[in-house]
C-alpha positions as CSV (number, residue, x, y, z in Angstrom):
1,X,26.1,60.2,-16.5
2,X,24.0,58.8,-19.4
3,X,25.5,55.5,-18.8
4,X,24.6,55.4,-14.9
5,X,20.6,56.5,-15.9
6,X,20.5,53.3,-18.1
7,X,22.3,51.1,-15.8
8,X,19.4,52.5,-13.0
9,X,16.6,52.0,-15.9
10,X,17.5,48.4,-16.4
11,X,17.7,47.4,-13.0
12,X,14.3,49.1,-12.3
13,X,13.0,46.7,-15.7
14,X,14.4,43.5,-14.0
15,X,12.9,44.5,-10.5
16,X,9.3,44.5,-12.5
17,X,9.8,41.6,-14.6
18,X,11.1,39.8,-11.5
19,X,7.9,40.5,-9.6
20,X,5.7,40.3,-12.4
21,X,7.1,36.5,-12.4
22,X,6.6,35.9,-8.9
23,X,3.1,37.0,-9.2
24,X,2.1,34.7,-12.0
25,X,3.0,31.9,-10.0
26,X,1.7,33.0,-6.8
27,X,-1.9,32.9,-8.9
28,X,-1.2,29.7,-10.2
29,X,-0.7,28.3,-6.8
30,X,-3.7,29.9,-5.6
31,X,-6.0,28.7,-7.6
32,X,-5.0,25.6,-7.4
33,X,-3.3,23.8,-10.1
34,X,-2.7,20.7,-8.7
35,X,0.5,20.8,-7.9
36,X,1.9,19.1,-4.8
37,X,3.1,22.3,-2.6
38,X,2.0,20.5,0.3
39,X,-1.4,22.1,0.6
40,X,-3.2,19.9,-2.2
41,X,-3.9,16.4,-1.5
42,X,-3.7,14.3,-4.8
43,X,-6.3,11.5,-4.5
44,X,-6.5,8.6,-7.5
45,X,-9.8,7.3,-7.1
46,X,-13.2,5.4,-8.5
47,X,-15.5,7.5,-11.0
48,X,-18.7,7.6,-11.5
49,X,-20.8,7.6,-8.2
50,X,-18.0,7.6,-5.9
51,X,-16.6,10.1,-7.7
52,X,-19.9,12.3,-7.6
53,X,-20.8,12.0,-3.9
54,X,-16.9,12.3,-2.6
55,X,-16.8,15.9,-4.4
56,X,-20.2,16.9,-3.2
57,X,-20.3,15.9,0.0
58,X,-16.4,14.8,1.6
59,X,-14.1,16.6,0.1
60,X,-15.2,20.1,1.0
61,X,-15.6,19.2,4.2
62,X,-12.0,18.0,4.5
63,X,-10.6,21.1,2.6
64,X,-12.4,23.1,4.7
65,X,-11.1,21.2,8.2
66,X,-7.8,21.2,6.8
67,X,-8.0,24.5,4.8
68,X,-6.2,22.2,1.9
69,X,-7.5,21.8,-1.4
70,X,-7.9,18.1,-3.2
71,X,-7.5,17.3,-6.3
72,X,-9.4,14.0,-7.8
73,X,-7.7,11.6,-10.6
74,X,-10.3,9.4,-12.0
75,X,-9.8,6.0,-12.6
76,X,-10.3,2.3,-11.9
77,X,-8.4,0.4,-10.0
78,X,-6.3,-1.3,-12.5
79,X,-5.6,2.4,-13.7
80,X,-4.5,3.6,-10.6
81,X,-2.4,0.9,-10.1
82,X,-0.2,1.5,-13.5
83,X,0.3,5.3,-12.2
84,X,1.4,4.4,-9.0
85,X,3.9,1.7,-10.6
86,X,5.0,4.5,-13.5
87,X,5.3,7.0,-10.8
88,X,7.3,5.0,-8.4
89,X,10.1,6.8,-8.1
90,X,8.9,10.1,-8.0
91,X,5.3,9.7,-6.5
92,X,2.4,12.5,-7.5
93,X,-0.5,10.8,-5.8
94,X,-1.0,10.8,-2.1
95,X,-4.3,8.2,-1.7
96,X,-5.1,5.7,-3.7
97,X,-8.4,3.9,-3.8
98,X,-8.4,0.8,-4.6
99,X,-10.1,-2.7,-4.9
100,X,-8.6,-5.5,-2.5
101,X,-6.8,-7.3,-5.5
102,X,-4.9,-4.7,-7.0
103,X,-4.7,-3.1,-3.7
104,X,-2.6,-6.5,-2.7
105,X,-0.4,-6.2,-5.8
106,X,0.4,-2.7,-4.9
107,X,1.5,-3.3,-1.3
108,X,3.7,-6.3,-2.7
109,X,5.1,-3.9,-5.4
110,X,6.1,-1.7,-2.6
111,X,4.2,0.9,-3.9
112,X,1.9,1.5,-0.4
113,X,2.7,3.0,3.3
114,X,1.9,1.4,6.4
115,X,-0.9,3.8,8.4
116,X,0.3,5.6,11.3
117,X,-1.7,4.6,14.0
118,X,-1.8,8.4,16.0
119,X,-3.1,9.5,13.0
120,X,-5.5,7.1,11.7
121,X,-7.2,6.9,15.4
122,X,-10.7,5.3,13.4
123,X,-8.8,2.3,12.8
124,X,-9.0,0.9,16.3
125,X,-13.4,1.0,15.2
126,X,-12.6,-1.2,12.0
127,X,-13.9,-5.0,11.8
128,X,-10.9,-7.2,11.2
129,X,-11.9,-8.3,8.3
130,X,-11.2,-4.8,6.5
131,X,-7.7,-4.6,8.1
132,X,-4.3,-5.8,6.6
133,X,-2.1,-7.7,8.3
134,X,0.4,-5.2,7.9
135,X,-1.4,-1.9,8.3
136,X,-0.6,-0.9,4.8
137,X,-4.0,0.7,3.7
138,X,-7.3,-0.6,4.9
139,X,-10.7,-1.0,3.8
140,X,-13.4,1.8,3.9
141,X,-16.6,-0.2,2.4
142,X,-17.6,-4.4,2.2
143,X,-19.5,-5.1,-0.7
144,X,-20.2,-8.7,-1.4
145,X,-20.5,-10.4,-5.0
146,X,-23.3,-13.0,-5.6
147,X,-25.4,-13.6,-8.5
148,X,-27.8,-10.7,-10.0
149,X,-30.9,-11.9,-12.0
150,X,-33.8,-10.1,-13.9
151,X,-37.0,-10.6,-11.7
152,X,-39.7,-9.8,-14.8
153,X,-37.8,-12.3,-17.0
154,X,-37.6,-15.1,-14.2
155,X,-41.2,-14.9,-13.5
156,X,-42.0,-14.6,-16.9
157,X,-40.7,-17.7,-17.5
158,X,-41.7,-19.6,-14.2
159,X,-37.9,-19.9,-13.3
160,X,-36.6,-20.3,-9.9
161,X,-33.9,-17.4,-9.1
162,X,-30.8,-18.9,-8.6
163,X,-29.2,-20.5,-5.1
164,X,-26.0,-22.2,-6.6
165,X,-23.3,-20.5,-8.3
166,X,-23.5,-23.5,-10.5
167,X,-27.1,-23.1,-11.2
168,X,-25.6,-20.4,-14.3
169,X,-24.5,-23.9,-16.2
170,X,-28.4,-24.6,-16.9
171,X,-28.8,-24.9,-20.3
172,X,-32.0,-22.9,-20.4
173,X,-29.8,-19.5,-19.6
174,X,-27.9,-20.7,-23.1
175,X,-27.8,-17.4,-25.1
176,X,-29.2,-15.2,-22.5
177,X,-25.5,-14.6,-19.8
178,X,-22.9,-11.7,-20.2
179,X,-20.5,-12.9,-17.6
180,X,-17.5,-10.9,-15.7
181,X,-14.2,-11.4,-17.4
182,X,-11.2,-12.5,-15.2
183,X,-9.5,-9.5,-16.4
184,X,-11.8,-7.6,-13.1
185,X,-12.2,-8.6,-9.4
186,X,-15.6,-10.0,-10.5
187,X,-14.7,-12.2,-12.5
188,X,-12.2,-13.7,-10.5
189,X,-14.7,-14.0,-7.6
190,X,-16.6,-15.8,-10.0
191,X,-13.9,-18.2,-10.9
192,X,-12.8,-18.6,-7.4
193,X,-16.3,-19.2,-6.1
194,X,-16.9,-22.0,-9.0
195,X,-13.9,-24.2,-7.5
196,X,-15.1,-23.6,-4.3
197,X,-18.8,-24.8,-5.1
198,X,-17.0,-28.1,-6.3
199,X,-14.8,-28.9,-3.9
200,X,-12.0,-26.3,-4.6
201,X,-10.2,-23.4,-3.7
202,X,-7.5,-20.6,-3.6
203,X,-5.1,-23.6,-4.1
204,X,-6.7,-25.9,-6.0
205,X,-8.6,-23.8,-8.5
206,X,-8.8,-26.7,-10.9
207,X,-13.2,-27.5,-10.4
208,X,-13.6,-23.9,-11.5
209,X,-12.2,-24.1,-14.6
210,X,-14.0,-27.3,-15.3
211,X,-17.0,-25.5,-14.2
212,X,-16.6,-22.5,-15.8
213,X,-16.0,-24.3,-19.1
214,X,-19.9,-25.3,-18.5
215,X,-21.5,-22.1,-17.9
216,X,-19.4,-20.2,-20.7
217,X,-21.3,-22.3,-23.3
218,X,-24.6,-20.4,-22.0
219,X,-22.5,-16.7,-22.2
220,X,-22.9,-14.5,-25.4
221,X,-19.6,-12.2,-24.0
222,X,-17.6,-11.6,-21.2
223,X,-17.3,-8.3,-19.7
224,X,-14.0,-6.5,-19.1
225,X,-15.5,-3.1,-17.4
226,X,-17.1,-4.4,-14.3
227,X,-20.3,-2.6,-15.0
228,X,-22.6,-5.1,-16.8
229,X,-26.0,-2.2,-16.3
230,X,-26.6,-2.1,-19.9
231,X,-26.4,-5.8,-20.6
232,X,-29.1,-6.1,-18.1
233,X,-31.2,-2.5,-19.3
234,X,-30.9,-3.6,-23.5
235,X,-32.2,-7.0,-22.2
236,X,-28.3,-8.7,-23.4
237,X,-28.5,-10.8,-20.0
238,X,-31.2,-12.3,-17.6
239,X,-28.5,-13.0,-15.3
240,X,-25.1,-12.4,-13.7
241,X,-22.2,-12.7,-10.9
242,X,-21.6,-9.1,-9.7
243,X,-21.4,-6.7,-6.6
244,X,-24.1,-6.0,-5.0
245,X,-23.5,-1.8,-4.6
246,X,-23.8,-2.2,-8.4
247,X,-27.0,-4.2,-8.1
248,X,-28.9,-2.5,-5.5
249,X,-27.7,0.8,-7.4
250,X,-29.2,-0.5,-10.6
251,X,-32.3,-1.4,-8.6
252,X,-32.4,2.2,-6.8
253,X,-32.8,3.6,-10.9
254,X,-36.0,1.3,-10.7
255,X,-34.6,-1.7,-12.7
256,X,-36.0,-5.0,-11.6
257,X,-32.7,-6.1,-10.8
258,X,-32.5,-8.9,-7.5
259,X,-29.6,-9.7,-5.8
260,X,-29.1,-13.2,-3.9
261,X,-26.0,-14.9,-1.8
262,X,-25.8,-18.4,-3.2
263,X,-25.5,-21.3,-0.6
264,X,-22.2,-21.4,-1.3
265,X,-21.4,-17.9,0.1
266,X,-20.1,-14.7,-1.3
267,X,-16.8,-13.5,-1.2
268,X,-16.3,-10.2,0.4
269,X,-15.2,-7.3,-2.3
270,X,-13.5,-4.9,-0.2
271,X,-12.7,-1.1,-1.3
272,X,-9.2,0.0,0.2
273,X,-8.0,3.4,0.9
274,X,-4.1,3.2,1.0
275,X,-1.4,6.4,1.5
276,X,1.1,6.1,-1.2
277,X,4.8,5.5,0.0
278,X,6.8,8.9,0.0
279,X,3.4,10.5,-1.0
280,X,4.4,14.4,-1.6
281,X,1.8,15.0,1.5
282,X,2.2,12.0,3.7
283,X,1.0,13.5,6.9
284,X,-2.1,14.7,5.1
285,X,-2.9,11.5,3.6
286,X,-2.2,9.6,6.7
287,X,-5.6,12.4,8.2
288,X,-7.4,11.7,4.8
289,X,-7.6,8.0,5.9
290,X,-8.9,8.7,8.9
291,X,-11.6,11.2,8.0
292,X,-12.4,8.5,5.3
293,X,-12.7,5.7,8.1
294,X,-14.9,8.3,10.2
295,X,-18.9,8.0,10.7
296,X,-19.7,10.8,8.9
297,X,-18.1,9.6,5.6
298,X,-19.0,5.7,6.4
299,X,-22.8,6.7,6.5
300,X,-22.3,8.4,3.1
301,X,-20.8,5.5,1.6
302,X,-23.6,3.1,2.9
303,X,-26.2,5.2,2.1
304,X,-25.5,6.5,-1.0
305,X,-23.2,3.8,-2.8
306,X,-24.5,0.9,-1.1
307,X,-20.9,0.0,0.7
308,X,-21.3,-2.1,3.8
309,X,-19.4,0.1,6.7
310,X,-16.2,-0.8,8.0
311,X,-16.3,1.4,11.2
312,X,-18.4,-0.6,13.8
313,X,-20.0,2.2,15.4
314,X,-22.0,3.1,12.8
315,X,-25.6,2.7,12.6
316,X,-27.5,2.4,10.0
317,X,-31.9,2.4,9.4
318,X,-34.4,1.6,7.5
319,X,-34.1,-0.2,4.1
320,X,-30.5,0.2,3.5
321,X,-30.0,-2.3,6.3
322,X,-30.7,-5.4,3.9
323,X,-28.6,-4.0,1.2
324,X,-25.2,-3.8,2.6
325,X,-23.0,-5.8,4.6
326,X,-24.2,-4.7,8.2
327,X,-22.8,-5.9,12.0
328,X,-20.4,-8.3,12.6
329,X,-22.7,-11.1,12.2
330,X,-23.3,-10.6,8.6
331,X,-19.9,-9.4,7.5
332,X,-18.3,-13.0,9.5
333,X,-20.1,-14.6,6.6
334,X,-18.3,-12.9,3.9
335,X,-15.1,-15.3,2.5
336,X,-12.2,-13.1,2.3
337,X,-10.0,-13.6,-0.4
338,X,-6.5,-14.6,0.0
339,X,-5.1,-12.0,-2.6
340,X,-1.4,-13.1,-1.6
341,X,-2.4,-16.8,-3.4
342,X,-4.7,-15.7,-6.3
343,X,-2.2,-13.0,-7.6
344,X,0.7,-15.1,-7.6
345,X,-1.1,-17.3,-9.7
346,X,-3.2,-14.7,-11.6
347,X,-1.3,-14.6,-14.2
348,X,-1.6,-17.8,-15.2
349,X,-5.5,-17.9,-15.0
350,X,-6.1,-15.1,-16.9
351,X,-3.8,-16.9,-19.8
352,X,-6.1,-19.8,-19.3
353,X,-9.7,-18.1,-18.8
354,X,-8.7,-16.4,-21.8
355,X,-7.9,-19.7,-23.8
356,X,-9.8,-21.8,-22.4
357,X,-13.2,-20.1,-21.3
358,X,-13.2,-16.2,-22.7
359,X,-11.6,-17.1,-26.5
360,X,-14.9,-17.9,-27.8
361,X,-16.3,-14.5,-27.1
């Protein structure tokens, strides 16, 4: 009898730690840890002011719709890149935002799923120029990189602002350039943009360099991080190439920051939004795209990050329409990049910027 009370006692022990178990990861689940049980959406994404206005102002909105929760990984784009490669074979993210370059390395790596049509119904509204060939990821905001220049300095001086990506080769800027290393999109632009103000291009990159060689005498350091603000706010540069969100977001803080397209042109800086092949929540992701590509969130981006809309029914007002890449007119302007040709030959540029251009620095 005693035996059969302690085997009922121990079984009613086990039924309790049993459900205290369950309940501990019922709460975990709940409050939402991140985990990928098909109702959180892992997004790897920009910081900073992307990452800012996307929690405030998208994101809810999506969980809400949805009734999903998100949860955001910071990082750049070279960042996001190394987790999708490290996670390839058991993926944890389920959007990835990236720049066009790395965006292109990624879909090459087979790291990237083509966009299901159905689903992503906004793409039919998206200028060419933001689409890939291949449907694998798109575009969600044009920024274009051209030369920035400090207006009180320039006048101070009686100097010209610049027209010609060359112009940075005049001695008088000797001392007074931080310039974008190859090592970001920037700084490629800038290369690329050199050759092509001599007579070069994608395939023949060889002007740059010569170029490039000229201008770095003027350069006190090359910048790895994209984000050259302080250079320009401890007064470390009067001038340099960058994108002009950055710019006219510098600007916006009340810095007399200018932004010009040289005669040569600008080269189109596209942001991508791309669902991650065998992403945990594929479906989800394939809707995230979609909402990201919608007016709503296109307007957000313009307005409050200074990204030229991809969707081409959206319309924009007042100031904000000489600070991004607006209508089809302007945005036809924009060189795109052929990423397929620069990063099978990235490689070797950066080796050589890095020798030849970047060592002294």
């Amino acid at each position: 009898m005693k035996k059969k009370a302690y085997l009922i006692v121990l079984l009613c022990l086990l039924l309790v730690t049993t459900a205290g178990c369950s309940g501990q990861t019922g709460s975990s689940a709940d409050e939402g840890s991140g985990k990928s049980d098909g109702k959180t959406l892992v997004l790897a994404a920009y910081g900073g002011s992307y990452e800012q206005k996307m929690k405030e102002d998208l994101i809810p909105k999506f969980e809400k719709e949805h009734g999903v929760k998100v949860k955001y990984i910071t990082g750049s784009s070279v960042d996001t890149l190394s987790k999708l490669q490290a996670q390839k074979d058991n993926p944890q993210i389920d959007v990835a935002f990236l720049d066009d370059g790395p965006q292109a390395q990624a879909k090459a790596f087979g790291l990237l799923a083509p966009m299901d049509e159905s689903v992503v119904t906004n793409l039919a509204n998206v200028y060419d120029i933001a689409k890939d060939k291949d449907n694998v990821g798109v575009g969600f905001g044009i920024i274009s990189t051209g030369l920035a220049y400090n207006k009180d300095v320039f006048e101070q001086n009686g100097w010209k602002p610049p027209t010609s990506w060359n112009d940075l080769a005049d001695p008088k800027y000797k001392g007074k350039l931080v310039l974008p290393s190859i090592a970001n999109t920037y700084g490629v632009h800038f290369l690329l943009m050199t050759a092509i103000a001599n007579g070069g291009d994608e395939e023949n990159i060889e002007p740059g360099f010569e170029k490039m060689k000229e201008i770095a005498k003027n350069a006190i350091t090359f910048d790895k991080t994209a984000d050259v603000s302080n250079y320009f706010l401890q007064g470390q540069t009067v001038a340099s190439a960058w994108g002009s969100s950055r710019v006219f977001t510098l600007q916006d803080s009340g810095f007399p920051i200018e932004y010009v397209i040289p005669k040569e042109g600008a080269p189109a800086l596209m942001a991508t939004v791309s669902v991650v092949k065998d992403a945990p929540n594929g479906d989800l992701a394939q809707e995230f795209v979609n909402f990201v590509l919608d007016e709503e969130a296109q307007l957000l981006f313009a307005n409050s990050l200074f990204d030229g809309p991809v969707n081409k029914n959206v319309k924009l007002e007042g100031d904000i329409v000489d600070k991004v890449a607006y209508g089809e007119e302007e945005i036809a302007k924009l060189i795109k990049v052929d990423w397929e040709t620069v990063n099978a030959k990235r490689a070797e540029w950066t080796e050589r910027a890095n020798k030849e251009i970047e060592v002294a620095h």
